[in-house]
C-alpha positions as CSV (number, residue, x, y, z in Angstrom):
1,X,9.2,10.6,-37.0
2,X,5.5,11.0,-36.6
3,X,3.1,10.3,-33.5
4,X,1.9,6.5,-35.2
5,X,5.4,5.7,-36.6
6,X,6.9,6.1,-33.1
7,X,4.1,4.0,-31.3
8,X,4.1,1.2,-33.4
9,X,8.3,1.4,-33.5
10,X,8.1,1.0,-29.9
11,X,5.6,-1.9,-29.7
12,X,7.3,-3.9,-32.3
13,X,10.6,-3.7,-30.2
14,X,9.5,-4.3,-27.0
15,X,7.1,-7.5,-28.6
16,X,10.3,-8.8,-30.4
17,X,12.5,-9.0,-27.1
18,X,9.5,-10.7,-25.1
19,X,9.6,-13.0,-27.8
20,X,13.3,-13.5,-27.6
21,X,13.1,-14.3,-23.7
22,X,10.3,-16.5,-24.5
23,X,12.7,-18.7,-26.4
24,X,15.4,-18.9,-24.2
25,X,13.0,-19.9,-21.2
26,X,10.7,-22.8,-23.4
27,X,13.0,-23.9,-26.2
28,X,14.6,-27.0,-23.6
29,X,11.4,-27.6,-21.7
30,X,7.2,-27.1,-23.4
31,X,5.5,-29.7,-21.3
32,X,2.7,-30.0,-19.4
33,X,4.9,-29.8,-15.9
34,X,6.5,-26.3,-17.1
35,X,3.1,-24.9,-18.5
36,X,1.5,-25.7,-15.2
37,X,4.3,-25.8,-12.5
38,X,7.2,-24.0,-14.1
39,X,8.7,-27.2,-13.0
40,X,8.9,-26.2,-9.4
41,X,12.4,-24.3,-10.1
42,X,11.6,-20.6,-10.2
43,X,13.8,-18.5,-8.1
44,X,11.8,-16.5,-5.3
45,X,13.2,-13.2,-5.8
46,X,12.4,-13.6,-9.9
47,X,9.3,-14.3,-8.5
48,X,8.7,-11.5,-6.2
49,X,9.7,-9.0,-8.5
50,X,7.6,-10.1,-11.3
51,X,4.7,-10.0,-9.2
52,X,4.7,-6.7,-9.4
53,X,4.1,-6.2,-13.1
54,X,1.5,-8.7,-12.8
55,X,0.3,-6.9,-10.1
56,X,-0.1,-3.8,-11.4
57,X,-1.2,-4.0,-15.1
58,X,-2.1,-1.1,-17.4
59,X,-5.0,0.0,-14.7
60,X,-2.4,0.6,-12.6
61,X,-0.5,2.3,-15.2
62,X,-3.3,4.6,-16.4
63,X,-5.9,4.4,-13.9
64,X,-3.8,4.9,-10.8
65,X,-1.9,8.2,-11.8
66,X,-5.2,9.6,-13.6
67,X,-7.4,8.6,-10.7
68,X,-5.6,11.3,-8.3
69,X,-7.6,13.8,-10.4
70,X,-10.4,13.0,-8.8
71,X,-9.4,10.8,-5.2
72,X,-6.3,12.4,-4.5
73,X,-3.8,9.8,-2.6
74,X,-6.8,8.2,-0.9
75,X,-5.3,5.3,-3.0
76,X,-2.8,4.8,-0.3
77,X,-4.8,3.6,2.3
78,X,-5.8,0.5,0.4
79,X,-2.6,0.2,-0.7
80,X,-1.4,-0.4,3.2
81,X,-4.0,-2.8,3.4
82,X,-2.5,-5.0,0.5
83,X,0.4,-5.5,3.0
84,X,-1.7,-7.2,5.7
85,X,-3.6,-9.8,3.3
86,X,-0.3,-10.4,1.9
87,X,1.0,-11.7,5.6
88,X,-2.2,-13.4,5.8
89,X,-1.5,-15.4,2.1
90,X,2.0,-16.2,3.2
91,X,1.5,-17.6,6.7
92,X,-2.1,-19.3,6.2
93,X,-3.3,-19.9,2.4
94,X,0.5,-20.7,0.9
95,X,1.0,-23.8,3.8
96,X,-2.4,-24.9,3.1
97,X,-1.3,-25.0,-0.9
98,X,2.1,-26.4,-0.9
99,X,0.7,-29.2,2.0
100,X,-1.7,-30.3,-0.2
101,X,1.0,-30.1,-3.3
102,X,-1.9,-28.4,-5.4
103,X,-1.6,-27.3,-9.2
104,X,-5.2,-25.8,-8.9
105,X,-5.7,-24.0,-6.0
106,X,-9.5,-24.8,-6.5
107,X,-8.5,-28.5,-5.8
108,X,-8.9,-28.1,-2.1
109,X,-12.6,-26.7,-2.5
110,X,-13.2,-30.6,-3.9
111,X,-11.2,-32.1,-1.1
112,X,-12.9,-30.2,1.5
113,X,-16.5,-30.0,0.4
114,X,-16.8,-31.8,-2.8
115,X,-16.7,-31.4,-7.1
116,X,-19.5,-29.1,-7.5
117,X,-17.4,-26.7,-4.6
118,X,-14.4,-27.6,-6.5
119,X,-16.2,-26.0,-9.8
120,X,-18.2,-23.4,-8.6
121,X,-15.0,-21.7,-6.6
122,X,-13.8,-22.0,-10.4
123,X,-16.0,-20.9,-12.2
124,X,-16.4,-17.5,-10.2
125,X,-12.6,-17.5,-11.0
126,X,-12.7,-18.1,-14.5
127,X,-15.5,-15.5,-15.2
128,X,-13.8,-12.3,-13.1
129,X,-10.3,-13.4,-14.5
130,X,-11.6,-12.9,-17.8
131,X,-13.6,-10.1,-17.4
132,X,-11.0,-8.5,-15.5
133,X,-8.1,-9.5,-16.7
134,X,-9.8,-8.9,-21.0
135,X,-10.6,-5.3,-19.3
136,X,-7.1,-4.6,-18.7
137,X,-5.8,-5.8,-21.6
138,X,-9.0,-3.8,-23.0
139,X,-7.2,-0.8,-21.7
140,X,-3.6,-0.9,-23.4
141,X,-5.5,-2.1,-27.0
142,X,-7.5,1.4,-26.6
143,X,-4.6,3.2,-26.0
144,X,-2.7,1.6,-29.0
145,X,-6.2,2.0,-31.4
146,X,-6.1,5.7,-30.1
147,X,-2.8,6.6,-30.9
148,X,-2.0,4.6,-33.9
149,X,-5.1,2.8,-35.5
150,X,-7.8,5.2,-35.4
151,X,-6.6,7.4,-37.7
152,X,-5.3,5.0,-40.6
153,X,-9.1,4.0,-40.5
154,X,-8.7,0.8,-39.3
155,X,-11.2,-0.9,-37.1
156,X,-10.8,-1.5,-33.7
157,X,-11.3,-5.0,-33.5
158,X,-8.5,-6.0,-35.6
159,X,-5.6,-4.5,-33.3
160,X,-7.5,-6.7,-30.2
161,X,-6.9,-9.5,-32.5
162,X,-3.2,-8.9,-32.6
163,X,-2.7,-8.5,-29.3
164,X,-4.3,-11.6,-28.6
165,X,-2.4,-13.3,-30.8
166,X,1.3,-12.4,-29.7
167,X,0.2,-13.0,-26.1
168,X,-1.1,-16.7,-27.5
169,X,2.1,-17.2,-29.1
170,X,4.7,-16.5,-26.4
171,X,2.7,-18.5,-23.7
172,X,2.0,-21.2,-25.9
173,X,4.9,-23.5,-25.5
174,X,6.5,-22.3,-22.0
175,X,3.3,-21.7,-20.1
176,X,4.2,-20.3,-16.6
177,X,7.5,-21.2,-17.1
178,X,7.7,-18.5,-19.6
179,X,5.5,-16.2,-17.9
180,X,7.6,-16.2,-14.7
181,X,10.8,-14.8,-16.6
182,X,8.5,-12.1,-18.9
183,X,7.1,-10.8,-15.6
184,X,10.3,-9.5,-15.0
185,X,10.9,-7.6,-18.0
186,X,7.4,-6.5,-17.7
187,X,7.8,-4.8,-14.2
188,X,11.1,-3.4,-15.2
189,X,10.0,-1.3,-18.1
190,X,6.7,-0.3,-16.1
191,X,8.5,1.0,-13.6
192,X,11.2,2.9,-15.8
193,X,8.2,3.9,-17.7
194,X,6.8,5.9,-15.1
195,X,10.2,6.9,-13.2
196,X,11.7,8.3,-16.5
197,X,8.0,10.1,-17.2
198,X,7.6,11.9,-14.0
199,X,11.6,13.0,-14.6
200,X,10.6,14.2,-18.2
201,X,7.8,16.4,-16.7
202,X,9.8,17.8,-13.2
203,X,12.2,18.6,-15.7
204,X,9.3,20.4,-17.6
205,X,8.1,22.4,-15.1
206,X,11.5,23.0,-13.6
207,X,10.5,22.0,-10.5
208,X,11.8,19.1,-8.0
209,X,9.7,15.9,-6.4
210,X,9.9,18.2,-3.0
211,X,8.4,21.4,-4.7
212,X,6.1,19.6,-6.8
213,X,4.0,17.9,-3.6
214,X,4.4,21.2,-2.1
215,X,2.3,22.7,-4.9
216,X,0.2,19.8,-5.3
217,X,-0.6,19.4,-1.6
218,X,-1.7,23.3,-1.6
219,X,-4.3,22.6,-4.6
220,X,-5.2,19.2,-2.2
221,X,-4.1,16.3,-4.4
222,X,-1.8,14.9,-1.8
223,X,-4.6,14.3,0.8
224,X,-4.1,10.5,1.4
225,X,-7.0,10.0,5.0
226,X,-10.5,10.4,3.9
227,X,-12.0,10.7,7.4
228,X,-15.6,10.7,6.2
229,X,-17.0,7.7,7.7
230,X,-20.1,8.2,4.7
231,X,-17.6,8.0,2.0
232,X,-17.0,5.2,0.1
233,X,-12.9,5.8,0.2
234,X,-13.2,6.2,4.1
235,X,-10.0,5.8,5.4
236,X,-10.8,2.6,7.8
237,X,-12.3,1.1,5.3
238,X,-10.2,1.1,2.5
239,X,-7.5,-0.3,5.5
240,X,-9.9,-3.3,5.6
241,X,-10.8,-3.7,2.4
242,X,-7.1,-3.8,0.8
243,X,-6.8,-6.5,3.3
244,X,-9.2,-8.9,1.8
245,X,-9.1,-7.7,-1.3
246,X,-5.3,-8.9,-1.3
247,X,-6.4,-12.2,0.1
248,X,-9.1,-12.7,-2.9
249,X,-7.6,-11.3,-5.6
250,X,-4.4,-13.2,-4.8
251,X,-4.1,-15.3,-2.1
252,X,-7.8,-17.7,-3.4
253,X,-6.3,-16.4,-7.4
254,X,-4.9,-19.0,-9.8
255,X,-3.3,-16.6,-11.6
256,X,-1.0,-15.0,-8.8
257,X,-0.6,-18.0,-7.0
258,X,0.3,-20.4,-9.9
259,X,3.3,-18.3,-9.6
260,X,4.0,-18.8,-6.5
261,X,3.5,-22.5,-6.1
262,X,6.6,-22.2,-9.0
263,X,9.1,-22.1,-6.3
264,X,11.3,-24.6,-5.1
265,X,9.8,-24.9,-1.7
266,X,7.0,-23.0,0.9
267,X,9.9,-20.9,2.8
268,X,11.1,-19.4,-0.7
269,X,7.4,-18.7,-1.6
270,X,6.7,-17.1,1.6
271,X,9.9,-14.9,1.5
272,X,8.4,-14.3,-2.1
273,X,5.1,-12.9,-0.8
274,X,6.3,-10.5,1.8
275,X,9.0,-8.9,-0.1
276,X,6.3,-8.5,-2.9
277,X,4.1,-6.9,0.1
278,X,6.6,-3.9,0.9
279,X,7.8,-3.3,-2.7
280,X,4.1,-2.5,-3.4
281,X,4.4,0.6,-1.2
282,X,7.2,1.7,-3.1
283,X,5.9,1.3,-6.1
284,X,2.0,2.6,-5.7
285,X,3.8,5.9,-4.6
286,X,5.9,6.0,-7.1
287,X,2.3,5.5,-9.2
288,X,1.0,8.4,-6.9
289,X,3.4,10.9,-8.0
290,X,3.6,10.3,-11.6
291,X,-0.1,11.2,-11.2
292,X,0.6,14.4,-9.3
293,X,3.2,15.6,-12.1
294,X,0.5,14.6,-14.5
295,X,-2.1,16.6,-13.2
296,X,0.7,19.3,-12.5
297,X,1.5,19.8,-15.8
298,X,-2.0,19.7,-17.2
299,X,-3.2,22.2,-15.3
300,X,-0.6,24.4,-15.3
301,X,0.9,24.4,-19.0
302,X,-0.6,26.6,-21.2
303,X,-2.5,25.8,-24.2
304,X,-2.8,22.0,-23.1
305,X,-6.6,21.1,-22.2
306,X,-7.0,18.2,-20.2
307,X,-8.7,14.9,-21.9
308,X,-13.2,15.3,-21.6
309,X,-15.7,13.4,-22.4
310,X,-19.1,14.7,-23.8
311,X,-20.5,16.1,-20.8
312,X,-17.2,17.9,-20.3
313,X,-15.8,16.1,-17.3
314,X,-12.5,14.8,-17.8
315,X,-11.4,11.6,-18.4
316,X,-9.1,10.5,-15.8
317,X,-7.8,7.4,-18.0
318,X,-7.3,9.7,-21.0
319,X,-4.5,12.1,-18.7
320,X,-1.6,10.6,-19.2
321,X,-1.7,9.0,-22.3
322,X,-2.9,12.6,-23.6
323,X,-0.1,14.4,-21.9
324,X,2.4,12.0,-23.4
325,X,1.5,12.7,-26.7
326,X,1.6,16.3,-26.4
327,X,5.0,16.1,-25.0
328,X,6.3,13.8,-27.9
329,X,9.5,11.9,-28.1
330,X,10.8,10.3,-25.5
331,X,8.0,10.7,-23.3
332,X,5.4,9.2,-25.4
333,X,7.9,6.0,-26.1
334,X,8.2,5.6,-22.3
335,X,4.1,5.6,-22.1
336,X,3.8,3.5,-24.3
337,X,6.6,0.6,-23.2
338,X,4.9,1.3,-20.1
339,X,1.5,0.5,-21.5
340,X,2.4,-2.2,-23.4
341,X,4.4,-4.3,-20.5
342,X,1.0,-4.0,-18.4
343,X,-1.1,-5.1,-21.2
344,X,1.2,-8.4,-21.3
345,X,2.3,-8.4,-17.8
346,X,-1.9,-8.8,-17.0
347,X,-3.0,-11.0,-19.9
348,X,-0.1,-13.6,-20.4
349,X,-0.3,-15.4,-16.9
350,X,-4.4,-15.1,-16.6
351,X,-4.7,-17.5,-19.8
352,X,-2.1,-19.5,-18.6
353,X,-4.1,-19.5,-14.8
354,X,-7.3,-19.9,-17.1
355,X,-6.3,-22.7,-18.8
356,X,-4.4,-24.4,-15.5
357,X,-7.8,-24.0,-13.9
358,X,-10.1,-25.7,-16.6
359,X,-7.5,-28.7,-17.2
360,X,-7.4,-29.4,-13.2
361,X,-11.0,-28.6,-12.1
362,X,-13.0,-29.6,-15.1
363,X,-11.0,-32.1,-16.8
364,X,-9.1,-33.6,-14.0
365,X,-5.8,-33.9,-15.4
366,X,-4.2,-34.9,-12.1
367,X,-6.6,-37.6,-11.8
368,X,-7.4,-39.3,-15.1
369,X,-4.9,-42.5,-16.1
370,X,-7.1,-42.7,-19.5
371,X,-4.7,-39.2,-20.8
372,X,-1.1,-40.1,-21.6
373,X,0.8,-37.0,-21.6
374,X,0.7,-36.2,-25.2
375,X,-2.9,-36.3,-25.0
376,X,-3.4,-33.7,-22.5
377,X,-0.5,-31.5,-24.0
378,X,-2.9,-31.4,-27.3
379,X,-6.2,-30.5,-25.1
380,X,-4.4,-28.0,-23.2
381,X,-3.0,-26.3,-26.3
382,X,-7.4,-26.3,-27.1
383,X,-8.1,-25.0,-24.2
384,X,-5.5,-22.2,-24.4
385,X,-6.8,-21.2,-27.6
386,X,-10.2,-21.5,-26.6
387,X,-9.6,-18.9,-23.7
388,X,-7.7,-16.6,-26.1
389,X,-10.6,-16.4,-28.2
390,X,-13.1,-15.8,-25.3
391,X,-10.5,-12.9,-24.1
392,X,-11.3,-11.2,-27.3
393,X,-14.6,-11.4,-27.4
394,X,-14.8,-9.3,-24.4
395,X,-12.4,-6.7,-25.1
396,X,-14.2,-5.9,-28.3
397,X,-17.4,-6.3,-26.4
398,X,-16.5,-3.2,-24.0
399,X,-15.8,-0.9,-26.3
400,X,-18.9,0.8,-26.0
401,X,-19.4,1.1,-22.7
402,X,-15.3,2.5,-21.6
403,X,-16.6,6.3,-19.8
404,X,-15.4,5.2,-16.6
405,X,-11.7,4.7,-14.3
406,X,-11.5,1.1,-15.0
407,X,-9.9,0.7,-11.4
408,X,-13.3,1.5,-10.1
409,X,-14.6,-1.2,-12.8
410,X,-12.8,-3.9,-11.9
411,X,-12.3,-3.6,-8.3
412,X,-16.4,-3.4,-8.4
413,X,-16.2,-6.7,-10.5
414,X,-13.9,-8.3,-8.3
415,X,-16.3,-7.0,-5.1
416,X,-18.8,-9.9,-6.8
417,X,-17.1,-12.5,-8.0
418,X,-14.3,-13.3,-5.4
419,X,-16.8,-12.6,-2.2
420,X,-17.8,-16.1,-2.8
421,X,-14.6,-17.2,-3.0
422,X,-13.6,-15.7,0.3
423,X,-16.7,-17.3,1.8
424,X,-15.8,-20.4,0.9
425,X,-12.0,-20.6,1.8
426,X,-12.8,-18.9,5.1
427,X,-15.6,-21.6,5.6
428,X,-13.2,-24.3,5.1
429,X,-10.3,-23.3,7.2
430,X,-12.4,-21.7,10.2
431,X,-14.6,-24.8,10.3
432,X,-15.2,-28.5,10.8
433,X,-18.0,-28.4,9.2
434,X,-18.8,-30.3,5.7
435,X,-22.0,-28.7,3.3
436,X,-24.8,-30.2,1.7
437,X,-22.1,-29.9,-1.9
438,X,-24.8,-29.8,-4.6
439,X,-26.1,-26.4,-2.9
440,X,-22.9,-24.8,-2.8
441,X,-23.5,-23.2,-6.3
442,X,-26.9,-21.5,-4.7
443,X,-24.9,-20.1,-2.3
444,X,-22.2,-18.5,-4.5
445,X,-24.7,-17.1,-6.8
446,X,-27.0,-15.8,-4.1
447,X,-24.5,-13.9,-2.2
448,X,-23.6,-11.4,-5.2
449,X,-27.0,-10.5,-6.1
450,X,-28.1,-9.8,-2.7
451,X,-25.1,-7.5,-2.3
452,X,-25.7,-5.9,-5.7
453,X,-29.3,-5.0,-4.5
454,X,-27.6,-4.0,-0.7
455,X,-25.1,-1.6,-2.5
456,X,-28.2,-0.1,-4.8
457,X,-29.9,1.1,-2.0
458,X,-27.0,1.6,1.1
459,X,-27.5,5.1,1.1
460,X,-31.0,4.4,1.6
461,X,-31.0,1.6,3.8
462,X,-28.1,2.8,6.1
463,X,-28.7,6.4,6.7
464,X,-26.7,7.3,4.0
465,X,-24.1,4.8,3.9
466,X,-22.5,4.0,0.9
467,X,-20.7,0.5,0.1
468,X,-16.8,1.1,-1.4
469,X,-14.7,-2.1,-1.3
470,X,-15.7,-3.5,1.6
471,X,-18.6,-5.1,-0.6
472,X,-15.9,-7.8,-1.0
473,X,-16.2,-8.6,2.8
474,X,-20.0,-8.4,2.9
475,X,-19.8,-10.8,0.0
476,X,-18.0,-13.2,1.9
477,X,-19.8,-13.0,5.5
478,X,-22.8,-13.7,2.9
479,X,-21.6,-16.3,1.2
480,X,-20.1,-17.9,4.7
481,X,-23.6,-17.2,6.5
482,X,-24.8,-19.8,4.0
483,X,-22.9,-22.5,3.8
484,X,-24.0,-22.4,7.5
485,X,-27.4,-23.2,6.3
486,X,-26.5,-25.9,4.5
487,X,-24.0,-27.5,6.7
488,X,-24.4,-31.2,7.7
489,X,-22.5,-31.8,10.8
490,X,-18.6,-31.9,12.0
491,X,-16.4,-34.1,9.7
């Protein structure tokens, strides 16, 4: 069977069983309380587990195992960092959420500071959940137009449309409720995925996990501490920046915590978070050493020649999906289950979180008696088609500009857009104070451009400094520095 008859063989199977669990988790219940709430009845541990898929995406999948070409296991550090913000979510955002009994977790911007908080907290949402989250998808769309697509001669833009619309279609009716259950396929086959590949490979070589980060650490691929405080992956900082980039990205995200505010109560969703926290670990190693056999085997096996682009610098996306291919078989139908999980796994509970977001904080479903409930059913099935759309339009908008690690990409992406978002939570729970609302949006917008022209010039301004992830906390002190200016008084 060739290369392009295995691929799409693969995809069409794995589509037709999410499909098939998308039926037996919407075909009793497709209203507005399961699209948005799941209905409150999600089990924690279903929760927890499928939070890892969701987690993880196809960046993750690609990015991660590529990226040790170039950073080595300097991953790591961040990744202990996730753990901390993920004991801050559970014991201090997650009470705060299931207190108030919020759907939106942008409600409580409105109740604590006013509407135009309330919007501008998401809006900043809406935007880096659709950049990033369309960038991601972006990701497993390239690899499918790569493999498959590219060489029937058919454009790129019409695969992106496909995708798009299976992910429209299995969301449509069951929302979150849905998405919850899918989740855990999704992790499941990302995590066979990249067990089975690095097995494939060992086997390969003829080598064992010991012996291979024996060889690996001798060529210096294992080294995990950067202890250059100049760096931008020093050690202490990426400690700090997993931290809060855990607590943005998740804990003050609609996507990730629409999931969580699914279970049955605040005790379930906090044992949800914390298992979630330590599986991570687990799992980002497991991540880490598919990347090590990767770059093993690419190095080291004759007449294979590692992915480059034009300049001759290799692609660190392009490893795995390359070495895949070149192995054939089995190993390229595990890449690309793998793949395709992530690129649902990311895209499937985002447009459900987008959609949430824009019926809540825009429309003010929760508050509006003029909207009987088959009403808003019919505005939120706009709305989710309207966001689908919009999702596609950026995917086929990047194309031109993918000759980067989309990790770097998106976590710089997220460095902008959620450092107003952790300005604004932190304002609200560390202080009495009420703002002057209408300047709020000021604020938010300020914050990331003044960091953008900080992180231009750091090496110059700071004796050659230079900002990683901890631009996300800048952003944040920035953004909380000046709702301070525009505070009115204690409440």
């Amino acid at each position: 069977m060739s290369t392009q008859n295995i691929v799409l063989l693969s995809f069409v199977l794995y589509t037709a069983l999410l499909f098939f669990v998308m039926w037996l988790t919407s075909h009793r219940s497709s209203g507005n309380d399961a699209f948005f709430r799941g209905n409150r009845k999600s089990p924690w541990f279903v929760v927890a587990y499928g939070m890892l898929g969701a987690s993880l995406s196809g960046v993750t999948f690609m990015s991660v195992p590529g990226g040790v070409y170039y950073g080595d296991f300097t991953y790591m550090p961040l990744v202990f960092g996730y753990v901390i913000g993920y004991f801050v979510i559970a014991f201090v955002l997650l009470p705060l959420y299931y207190k108030l009994n919020l759907t939106s977790i942008y409600s409580y911007l409105a109740q604590r500071f006013g509407g135009m908080s309330e919007q501008t907290g998401a809006l900043f949402f809406i935007f880096s959940r659709l950049l990033g989250s369309a960038l991601r998808m972006y990701l497993v769309v390239f690899v499918l137009y790569e493999l498959v697509f590219r060489s029937w001669g058919i454009p790129f833009w019409i695969p992106a449309v496909v995708f798009i619309l299976l992910i429209l279609l299995y969301t449509f009716r069951g929302g979150l409720k849905t998405v919850v259950w899918t989740d855990t396929l999704q992790t499941t086959f990302l995590l066979l995925a990249a067990i089975a590949t690095v097995v494939v490979i060992l086997n390969n070589l003829g080598m064992s996990i010991p012996e291979l980060m024996q060889a690996s650490a001798a060529e210096g691929y294992t080294r995990i501490w950067e202890t250059d405080f100049h760096h931008p992956k020093y050690y202490w900082k990426q400690i700090v920046s997993g931290a809060f980039i855990t607590i943005t990205m998740t804990g003050l995200d609609q996507d990730m915590m629409q999931k969580n505010l699914t279970c049955k109560s605040l005790r379930d969703a906090q044992k949800n978070v914390i298992t979630s926290s330590f599986l991570f670990i687990i799992v980002n190693i497991i991540f880490l050493t598919l990347g090590a056999a990767l770059i093993y085997y690419g190095t080291h096996t004759p007449g294979f020649v590692m992915p480059m682009d034009a300049d001759g610098r290799v692609v660190a996306d392009k490893i795995y999906p390359a070495i895949a291919q070149s192995m054939g078989g089995f190993t390229l139908v595990c890449f690309i289950l793998g793949i395709v999980a992530a690129g649902y796994s990311s895209a499937d509970g985002t447009l459900t979180a987008l959609t949430t977001t824009f019926c809540y904080d825009f429309l003010h479903f929760d508050k509006r008696s003029d909207l009987d409930e088959e009403r808003k059913v019919r505005i939120r099935k706009l709305t989710h088609i309207g966001f689908a759309f919009l999702y596609l339009l950026v995917i086929i908008a990047f194309r031109p500009f993918h000759d980067d690690s989309l990790i770097n990409i998106l976590f710089d992406i997220a460095g902008y857009t959620y450092g107003p978002l952790l300005g604004l939570y932190s304002f609200g729970l560390f202080t009495k104070w009420k703002v002057r609302d209408k300047w709020v949006p000021v604020v938010a917008v300020a914050s990331p451009v003044i960091c953008y022209l900080l992180k231009m010039y750091s090496t110059q301004l700071f004796g050659g400094y230079q900002l990683g992830f901890e631009l996300l906390l800048l952003n944040g002190l920035i953004t909380f520095i000046g709702l301070c200016l525009i505070r009115v008084g204690d409440k």
